[in-house]
C-alpha positions in Angstrom: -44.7 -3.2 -44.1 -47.8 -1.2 -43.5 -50.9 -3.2 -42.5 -54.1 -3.0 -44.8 -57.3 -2.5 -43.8 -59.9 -5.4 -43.4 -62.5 -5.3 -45.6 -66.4 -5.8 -44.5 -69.0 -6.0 -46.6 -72.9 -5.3 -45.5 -76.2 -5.7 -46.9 -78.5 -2.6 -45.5 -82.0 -2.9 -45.9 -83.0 0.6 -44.7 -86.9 1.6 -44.2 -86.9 5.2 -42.9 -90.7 6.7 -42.3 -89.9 9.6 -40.9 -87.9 10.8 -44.6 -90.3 8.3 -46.8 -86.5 6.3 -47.9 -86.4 3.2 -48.5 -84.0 1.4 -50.0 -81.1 -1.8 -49.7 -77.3 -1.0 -49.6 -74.6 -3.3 -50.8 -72.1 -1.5 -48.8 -67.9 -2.3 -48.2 -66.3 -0.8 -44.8 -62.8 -0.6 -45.2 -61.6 -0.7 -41.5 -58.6 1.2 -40.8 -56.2 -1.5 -38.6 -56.2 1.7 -35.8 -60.3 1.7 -36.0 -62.5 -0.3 -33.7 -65.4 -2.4 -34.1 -67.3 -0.3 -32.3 -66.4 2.5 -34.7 -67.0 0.8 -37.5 -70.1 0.2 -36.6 -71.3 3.4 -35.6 -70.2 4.6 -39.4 -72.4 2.2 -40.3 -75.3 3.4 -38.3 -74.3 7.0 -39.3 -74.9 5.5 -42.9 -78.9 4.0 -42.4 -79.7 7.5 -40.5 -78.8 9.7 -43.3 -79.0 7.1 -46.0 -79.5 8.9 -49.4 -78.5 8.4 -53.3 -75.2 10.4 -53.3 -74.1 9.6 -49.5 -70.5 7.6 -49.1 -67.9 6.9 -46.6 -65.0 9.3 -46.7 -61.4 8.5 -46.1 -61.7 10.4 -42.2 -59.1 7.7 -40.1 -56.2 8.8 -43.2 -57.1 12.6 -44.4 -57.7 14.8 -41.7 -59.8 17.4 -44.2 -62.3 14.6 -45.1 -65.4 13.2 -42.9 -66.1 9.8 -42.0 -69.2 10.4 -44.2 -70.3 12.4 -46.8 -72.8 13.7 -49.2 -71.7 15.8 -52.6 -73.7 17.3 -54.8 -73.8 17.0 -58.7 -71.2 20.4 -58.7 -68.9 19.1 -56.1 -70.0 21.5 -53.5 -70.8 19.2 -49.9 -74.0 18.7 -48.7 -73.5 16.8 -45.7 -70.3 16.2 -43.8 -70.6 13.3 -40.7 -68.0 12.9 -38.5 -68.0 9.8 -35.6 -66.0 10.0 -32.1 -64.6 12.5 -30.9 -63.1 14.5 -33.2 -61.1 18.1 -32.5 -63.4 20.6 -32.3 -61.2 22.7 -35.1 -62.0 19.8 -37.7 -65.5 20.8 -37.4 -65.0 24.2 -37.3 -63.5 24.1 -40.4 -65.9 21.7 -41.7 -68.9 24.4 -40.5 -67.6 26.3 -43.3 -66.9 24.0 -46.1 -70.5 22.0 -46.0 -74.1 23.1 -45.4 -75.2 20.5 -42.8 -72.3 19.0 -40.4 -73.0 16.2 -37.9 -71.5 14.9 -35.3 -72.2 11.2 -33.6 -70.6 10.8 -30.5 -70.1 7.8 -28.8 -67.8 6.2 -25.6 -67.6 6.3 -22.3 -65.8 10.1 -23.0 -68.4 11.4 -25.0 -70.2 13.2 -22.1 -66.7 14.9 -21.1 -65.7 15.6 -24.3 -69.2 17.5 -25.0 -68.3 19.5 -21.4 -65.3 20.5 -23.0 -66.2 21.3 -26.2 -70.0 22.1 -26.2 -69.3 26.1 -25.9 -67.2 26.3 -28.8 -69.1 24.4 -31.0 -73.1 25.8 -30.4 -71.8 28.8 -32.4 -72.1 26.6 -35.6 -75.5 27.0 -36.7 -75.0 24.5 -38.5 -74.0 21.6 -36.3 -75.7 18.7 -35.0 -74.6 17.1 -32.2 -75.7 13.4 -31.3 -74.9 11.0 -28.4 -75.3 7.1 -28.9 -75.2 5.3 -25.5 -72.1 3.0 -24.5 -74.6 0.0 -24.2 -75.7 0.2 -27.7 -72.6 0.8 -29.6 -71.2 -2.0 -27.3 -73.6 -4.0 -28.3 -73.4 -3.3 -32.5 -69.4 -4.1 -31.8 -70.5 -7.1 -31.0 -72.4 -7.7 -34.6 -69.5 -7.5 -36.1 -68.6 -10.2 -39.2 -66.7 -9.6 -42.3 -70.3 -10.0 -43.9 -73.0 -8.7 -42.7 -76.9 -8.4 -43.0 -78.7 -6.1 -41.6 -82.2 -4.3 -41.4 -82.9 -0.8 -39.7 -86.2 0.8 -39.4 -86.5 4.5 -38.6 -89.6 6.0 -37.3 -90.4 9.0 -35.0 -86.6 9.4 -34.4 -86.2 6.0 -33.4 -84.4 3.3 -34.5 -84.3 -0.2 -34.4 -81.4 -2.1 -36.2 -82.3 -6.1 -36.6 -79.8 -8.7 -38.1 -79.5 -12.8 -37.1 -78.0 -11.7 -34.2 -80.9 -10.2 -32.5 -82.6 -6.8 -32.4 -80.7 -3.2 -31.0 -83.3 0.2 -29.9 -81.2 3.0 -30.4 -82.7 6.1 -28.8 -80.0 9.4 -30.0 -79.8 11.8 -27.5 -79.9 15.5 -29.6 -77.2 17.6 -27.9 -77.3 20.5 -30.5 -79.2 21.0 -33.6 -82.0 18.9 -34.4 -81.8 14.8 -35.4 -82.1 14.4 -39.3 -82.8 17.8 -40.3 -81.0 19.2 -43.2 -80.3 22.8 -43.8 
């Protein structure tokens, strides 16, 4: 018998100066039993940097042709296509070609060999961005983790600062290609 995913549910207050949004998110995270905490959790934070009306998580960890996250518009045609990890470099590739804006957040202690690897390939796609988290902080929002959650992220000048009962996380993205938050 297969095993189900556990579901999370978060509350996501979201005040975002740089793009003027503001706005709370009753959100459900299915996690996949082969996804991590830490994953999770970076979907999450992939969710409160490019919050918008029509953005919502995809089915990436069982379809290989969707993204973790996405954005449609009112005709179908896709917007905004986020992937977390490290993905194969084909995936976005391909994904290049079916959205206008494709992101990529990596995170792990392979992220930096995995961008070696891949980073000559992929800064052909005009329109790809590529950003790093640091182990420390994605450790650290694993360790957030509850089946519910509250939290509250502040964006401003690039920055962000997640806050929740548990205590207060800086995240500083490190842009490796494209430019943070900037649609096509």
């Amino acid at each position: 018998m297969a095993i189900k995913a556990t579901v999370h549910k978060a509350t996501l207050q979201i005040a975002d100066m740089d793009r003027y949004y503001y706005a709370d998110h009753a959100l459900t995270l299915a996690r996949h039993p082969s996804e991590t905490d830490e994953r999770m959790m970076v979907r999450l934070l992939a969710f409160a940097l490019y919050a918008e009306e029509y953005l919502a998580f995809a089915q990436a960890m069982t379809m290989d042709d969707e993204p973790d996250l996405w954005c449609k518009d009112l005709t179908g045609a896709i917007q905004l296509w986020i992937n977390v990890g490290l993905p194969d470099e084909r995936i976005l590739r391909k994904a290049s070609g079916r959205a206008a804006q494709v992101i990529l957040i990596l995170y792990g202690r392979s992220a930096e060999i995995w961008w070696r690897d891949n980073r000559d390939k992929l800064q052909r796609l005009n329109n790809l961005t590529v950003i790093k988290l640091a182990p420390d902080v994605t450790q650290a929002l694993a360790a957030w983790v509850e089946r519910t959650m509250t939290l509250q992220c502040s964006i401003q000048e690039n920055q962000v600062m997640l806050t929740s009962d548990k205590g207060m996380i800086e995240i500083h993205p490190e842009v490796l290609q494209g430019k943070f938050r900037e649609f096509a």
